[in-house]
Phi, psi and omega in degrees: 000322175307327205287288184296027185248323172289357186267294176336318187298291212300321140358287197240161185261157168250149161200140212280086194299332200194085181297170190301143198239136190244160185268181193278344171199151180283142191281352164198154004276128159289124183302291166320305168309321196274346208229343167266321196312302210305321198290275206311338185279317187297317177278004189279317181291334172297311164296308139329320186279310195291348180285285196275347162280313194289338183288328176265003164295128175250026169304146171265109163240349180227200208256331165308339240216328152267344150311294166319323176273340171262339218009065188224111163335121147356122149263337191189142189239113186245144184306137153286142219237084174314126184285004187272334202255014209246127188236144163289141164260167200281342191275012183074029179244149167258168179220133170289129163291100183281135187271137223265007201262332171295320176300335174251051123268310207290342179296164186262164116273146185276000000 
C-alpha cells in the first residue's frame, strides 16, 4: 500500500500559495485582564486572610476584654508610666523622676 502511494507521488508537485502570516499581537491570554485579575483576586484573598485572622484572634487587649473574660472586678489598676519620666538607677533598677509639684500632692497634712 506504501509503495503505490510513492509511486502516485512521484508526479506531483507542491508550491506554497500563501505564506503565514504572523499576527500583530495574541489573541489569548490578554495580558492586561489577566493581570488586573491576578492583583484583585490577591487582595481579595489577602484582605479575607486578614479578616479571618483577627476574628479567631483571642487575645485580651483591652480592660473590656478582661473583664469578659474573668467575670471578676477589677482589683488594681496600674498608671501608665511616661519613658521620659523614667531614670536608671545604677543598680539596673529604674526610678521615677517626681516633679516637686507630684510630691506635694502625694503628701498628708496633719
Amino acid at each position: 500500500m506504501q509503495t503505490d502511494m510513492e509511486r502516485g507521488q512521484q508526479g506531483e508537485q507542491m508550491r506554497l500559495l500563501n505564506p503565514a502570516n504572523l499576527p500583530d499581537a495574541p489573541s489569548f491570554p490578554n495580558r492586561w485582564l489577566f493581570t488586573g485579575g491576578g492583583l484583585g483576586a490577591g487582595l481579595a484573598i489577602g484582605l479575607a486572610l486578614a479578616l479571618w485572622m483577627e476574628l479567631r484572634d483571642k487575645s485580651i487587649r483591652t480592660e473590656q476584654d478582661v473583664l469578659a473574660a474573668m467575670e471578676l472586678p477589677m482589683l488594681v489598676s496600674l498608671p501608665w508610666v511616661n519613658p521620659d519620666s523614667v531614670a536608671r538607677n545604677g543598680n539596673g533598677r529604674f526610678r521615677i523622676r517626681a516633679k516637686p509639684s507630684d510630691e506635694k500632692e502625694r503628701t498628708v497634712d496633719v
